[in-house]
C-alpha positions in Angstrom: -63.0 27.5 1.8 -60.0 27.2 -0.4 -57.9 29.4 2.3 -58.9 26.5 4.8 -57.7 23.8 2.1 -54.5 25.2 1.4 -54.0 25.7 5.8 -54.8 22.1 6.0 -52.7 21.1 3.5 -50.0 23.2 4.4 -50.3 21.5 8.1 -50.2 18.4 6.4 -46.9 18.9 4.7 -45.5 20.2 7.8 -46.4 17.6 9.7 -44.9 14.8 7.1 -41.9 16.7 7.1 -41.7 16.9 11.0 -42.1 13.5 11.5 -40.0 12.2 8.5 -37.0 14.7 10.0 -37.4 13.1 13.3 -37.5 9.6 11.8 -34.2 10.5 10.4 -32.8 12.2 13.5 -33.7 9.0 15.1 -31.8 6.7 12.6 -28.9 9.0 12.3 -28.2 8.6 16.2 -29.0 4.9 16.1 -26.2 4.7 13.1 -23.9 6.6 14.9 -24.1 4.1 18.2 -24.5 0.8 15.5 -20.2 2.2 14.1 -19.4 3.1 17.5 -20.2 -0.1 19.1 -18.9 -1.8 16.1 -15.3 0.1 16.3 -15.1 -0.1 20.2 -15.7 -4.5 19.3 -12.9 -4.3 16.7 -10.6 -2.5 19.2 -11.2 -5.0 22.1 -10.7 -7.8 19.4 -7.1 -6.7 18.9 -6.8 -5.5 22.2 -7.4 -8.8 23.5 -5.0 -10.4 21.6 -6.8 -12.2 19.0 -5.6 -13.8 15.8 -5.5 -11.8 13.3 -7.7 -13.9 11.2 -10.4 -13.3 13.9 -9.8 -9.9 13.3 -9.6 -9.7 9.2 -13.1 -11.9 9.9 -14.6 -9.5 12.0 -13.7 -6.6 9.3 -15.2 -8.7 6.9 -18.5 -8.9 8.2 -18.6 -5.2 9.2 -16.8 -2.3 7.4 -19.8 -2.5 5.0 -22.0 -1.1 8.3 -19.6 1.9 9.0 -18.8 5.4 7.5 -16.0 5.7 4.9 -14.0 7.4 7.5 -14.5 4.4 9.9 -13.7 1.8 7.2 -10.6 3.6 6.4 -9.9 3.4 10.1 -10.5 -0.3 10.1 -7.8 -0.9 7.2 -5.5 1.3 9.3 -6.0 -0.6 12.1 -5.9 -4.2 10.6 -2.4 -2.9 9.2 -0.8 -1.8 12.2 -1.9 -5.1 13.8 0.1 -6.9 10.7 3.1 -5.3 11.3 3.1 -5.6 14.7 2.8 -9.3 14.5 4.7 -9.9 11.1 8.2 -10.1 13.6 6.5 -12.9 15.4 5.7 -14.9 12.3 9.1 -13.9 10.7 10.3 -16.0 13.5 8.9 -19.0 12.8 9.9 -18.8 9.4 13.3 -19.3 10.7 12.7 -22.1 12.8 12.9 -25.7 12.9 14.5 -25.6 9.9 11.7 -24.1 7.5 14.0 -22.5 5.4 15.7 -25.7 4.4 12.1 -27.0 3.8 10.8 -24.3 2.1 14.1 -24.6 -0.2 13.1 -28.3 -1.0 9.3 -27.2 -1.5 9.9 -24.7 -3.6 12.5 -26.2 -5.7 10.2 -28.8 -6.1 7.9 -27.3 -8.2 5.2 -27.4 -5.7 2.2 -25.4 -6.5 1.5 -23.2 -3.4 -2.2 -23.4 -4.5 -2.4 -27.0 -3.5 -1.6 -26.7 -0.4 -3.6 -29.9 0.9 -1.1 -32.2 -1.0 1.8 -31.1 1.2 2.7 -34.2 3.4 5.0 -32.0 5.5 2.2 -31.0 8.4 4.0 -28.8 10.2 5.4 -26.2 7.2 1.5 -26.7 5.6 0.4 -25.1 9.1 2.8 -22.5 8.9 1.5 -21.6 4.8 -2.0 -21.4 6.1 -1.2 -19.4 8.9 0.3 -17.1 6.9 -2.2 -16.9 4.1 -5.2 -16.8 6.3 -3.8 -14.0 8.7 -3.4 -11.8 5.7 0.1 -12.1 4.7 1.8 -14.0 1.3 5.5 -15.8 1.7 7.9 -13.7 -0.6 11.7 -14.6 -1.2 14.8 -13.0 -1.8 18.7 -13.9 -1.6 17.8 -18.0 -0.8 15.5 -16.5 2.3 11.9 -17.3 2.2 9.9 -14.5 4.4 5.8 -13.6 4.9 4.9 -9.8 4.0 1.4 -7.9 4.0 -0.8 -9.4 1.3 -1.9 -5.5 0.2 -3.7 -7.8 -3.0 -6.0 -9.0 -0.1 -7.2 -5.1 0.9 -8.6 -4.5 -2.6 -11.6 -6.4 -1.5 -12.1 -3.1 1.1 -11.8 -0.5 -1.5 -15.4 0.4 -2.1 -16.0 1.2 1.5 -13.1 3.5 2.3 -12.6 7.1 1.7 -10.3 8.2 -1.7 -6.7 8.4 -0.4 -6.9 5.0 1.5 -8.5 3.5 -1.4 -5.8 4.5 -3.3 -3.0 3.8 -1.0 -4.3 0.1 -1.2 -3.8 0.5 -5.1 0.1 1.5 -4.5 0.7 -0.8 -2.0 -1.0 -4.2 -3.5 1.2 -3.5 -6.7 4.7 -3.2 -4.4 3.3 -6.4 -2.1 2.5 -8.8 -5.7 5.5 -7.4 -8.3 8.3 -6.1 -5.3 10.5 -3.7 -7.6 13.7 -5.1 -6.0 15.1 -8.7 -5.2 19.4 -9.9 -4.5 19.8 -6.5 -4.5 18.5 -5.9 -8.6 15.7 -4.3 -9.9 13.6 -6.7 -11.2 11.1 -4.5 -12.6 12.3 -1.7 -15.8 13.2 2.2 -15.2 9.6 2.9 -17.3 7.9 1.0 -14.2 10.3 2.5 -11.4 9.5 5.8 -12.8 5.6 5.5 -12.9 5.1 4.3 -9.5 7.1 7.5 -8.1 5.0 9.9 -10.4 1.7 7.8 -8.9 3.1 8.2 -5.3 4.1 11.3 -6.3 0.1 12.1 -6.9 -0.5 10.7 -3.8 1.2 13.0 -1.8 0.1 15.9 -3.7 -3.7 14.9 -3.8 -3.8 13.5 -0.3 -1.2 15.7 2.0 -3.2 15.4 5.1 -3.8 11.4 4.7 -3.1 9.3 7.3 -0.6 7.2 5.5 1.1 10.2 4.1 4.4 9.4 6.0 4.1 6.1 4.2 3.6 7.3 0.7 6.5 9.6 1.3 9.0 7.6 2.4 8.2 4.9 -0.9 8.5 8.2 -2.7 11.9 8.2 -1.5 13.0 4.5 -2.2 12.1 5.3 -5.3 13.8 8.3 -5.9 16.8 6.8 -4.6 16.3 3.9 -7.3 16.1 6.5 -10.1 19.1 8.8 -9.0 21.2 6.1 -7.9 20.0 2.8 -8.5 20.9 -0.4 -6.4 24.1 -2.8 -6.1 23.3 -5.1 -8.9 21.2 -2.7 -11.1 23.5 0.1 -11.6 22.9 3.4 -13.4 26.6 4.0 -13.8 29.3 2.2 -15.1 32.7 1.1 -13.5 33.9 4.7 -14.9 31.4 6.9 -13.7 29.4 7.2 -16.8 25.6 7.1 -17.0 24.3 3.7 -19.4 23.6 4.5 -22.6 19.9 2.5 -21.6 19.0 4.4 -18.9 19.9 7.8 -20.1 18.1 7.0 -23.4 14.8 5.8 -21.6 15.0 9.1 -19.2 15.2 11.4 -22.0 12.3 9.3 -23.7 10.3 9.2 -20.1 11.2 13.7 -20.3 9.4 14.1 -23.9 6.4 11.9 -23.4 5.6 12.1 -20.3 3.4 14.8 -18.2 5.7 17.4 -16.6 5.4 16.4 -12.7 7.7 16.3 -9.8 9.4 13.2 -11.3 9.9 14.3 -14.5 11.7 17.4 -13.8 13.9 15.8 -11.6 15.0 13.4 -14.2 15.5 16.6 -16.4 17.5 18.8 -14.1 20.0 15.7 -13.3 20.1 14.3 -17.0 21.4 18.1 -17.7 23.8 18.3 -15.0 25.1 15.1 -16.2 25.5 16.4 -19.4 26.9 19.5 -19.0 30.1 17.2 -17.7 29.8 14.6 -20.1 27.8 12.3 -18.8 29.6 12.0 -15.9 29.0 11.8 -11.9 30.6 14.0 -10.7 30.3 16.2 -7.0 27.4 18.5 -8.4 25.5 15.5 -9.8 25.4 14.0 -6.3 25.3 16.9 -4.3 21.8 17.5 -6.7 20.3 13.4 -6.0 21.4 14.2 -2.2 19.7 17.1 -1.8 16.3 15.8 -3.3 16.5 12.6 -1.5 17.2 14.3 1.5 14.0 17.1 0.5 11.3 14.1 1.3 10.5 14.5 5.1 
């Protein structure tokens, strides 16, 4: 009797687990046709030429039903459509006289957050066309331009895989606080230096990401800031001499800071310097040539 119980039971269990697996198998194939059906929609959407606030809404209301592969795909795709159009909306920023306008806004004191005030109809249509398509209006040298609004992506960063969630991270912080602007850093050498050592991180924890080639080539802005820095935000003086300032904060960034990439760089050219007192000379930049050149 108890040989029979333990066959029935055991038939019982088996025939649970049979049907729950099928259940699943079910489920798993109805999921996988759910995201394919949903990425195939998101491809005709941009395909067909939609806005690209029809598209940012459709991503909205889906990349919580998809994989985090298929999310990351999503943001991928809702970039490349951004780019593509940013030359188009770059063109209306310079016509009709919207530069002029935006001059007068601006210098205004007009809050960009009360947009509905503006009496000027047609440059309040251009603001919310910008805004609502996923890009913010950024300015630099008297010119007023729209760039991706990478802020706006940190809403997707639960659904996507590690890397893309942390390219989102890199690029929101260059898209709200740009490090450059009139050809001048306008944010320190601590700051320059901790975003390369984060894209620096980036490319070592993620080297087969799909915006690798992205990563690297910030990487190499950045380096290029730190080895030669820009027009207006010099590291060297009329003479050829390193500032006492930035020489004092990269031998303060060498003894507290983790030895990475970065950091040794900073070393190995702070010593070359000063083994020809604190001079640039022809071995100081064949050394910032040959790492800039290094990133590929």
């Amino acid at each position: 009797m108890i040989n029979k119980k333990r066959i029935i039971n055991l038939m019982l269990i088996f025939f649970i687990v049979l049907q729950v697996g099928c259940a699943n198998g079910v489920s798993d194939k109805e999921e996988i046709k759910q995201e394919t059906e949903i990425m195939e929609q998101l491809d005709k959407i941009i395909q067909n030429g939609n806005k690209m606030d029809k598209v940012i809404d459709f991503i909205n209301s889906n990349i919580s039903l998809v994989s985090r592969e298929n999310a990351s795909k999503m943001i991928n795709m809702l970039e490349k459509e951004q780019e593509k159009k940013l030359a188009l909306l770059e063109e209306k920023f310079y016509s009709k006289d919207f530069q002029e306008r935006f001059i007068k806004l601006y210098g205004s004191g007009f809050d960009i957050n009360n947009i509905k005030d503006l009496q000027d109809e047609e440059l309040k249509k251009l603001i919310l066309e910008t805004t609502t398509e996923g890009y913010r209006i950024e300015t630099a040298e008297g010119y007023f331009f729209p760039i991706i609004d990478y802020e706006s992506y940190k809403k997707y960063s639960s659904y996507v895989t590690d890397d893309i969630k942390e390219y989102i991270n890199i690029m929101s912080l260059e898209s709200t606080k740009v490090p450059a602007k009139d050809a001048a850093l306008i944010i320190g050498w601590n700051e320059v230096i901790e975003r390369a050592i984060n894209q620096e991180r980036f490319i070592k924890n993620y080297p087969n990401s799909a915006k690798i080639n992205e990563i690297k080539q910030l990487y190499k802005k950045y380096l290029g800031f730190i080895l030669y820095g820009v027009d207006n935000t010099p590291i060297f003086n009329e003479d050829g001499l390193i500032l006492k300032d930035v020489k004092n904060t990269y031998i303060q960034v060498i003894k507290s800071y983790k030895v990475s990439g970065v950091t040794e760089i900073i070393k190995d050219y702070i010593d070359i310097l000063q083994n020809n007192n604190d001079k640039i000379t022809n071995d100081a930049d064949k050394f910032r040539q040959i790492v800039i050149d290094s990133i590929k």
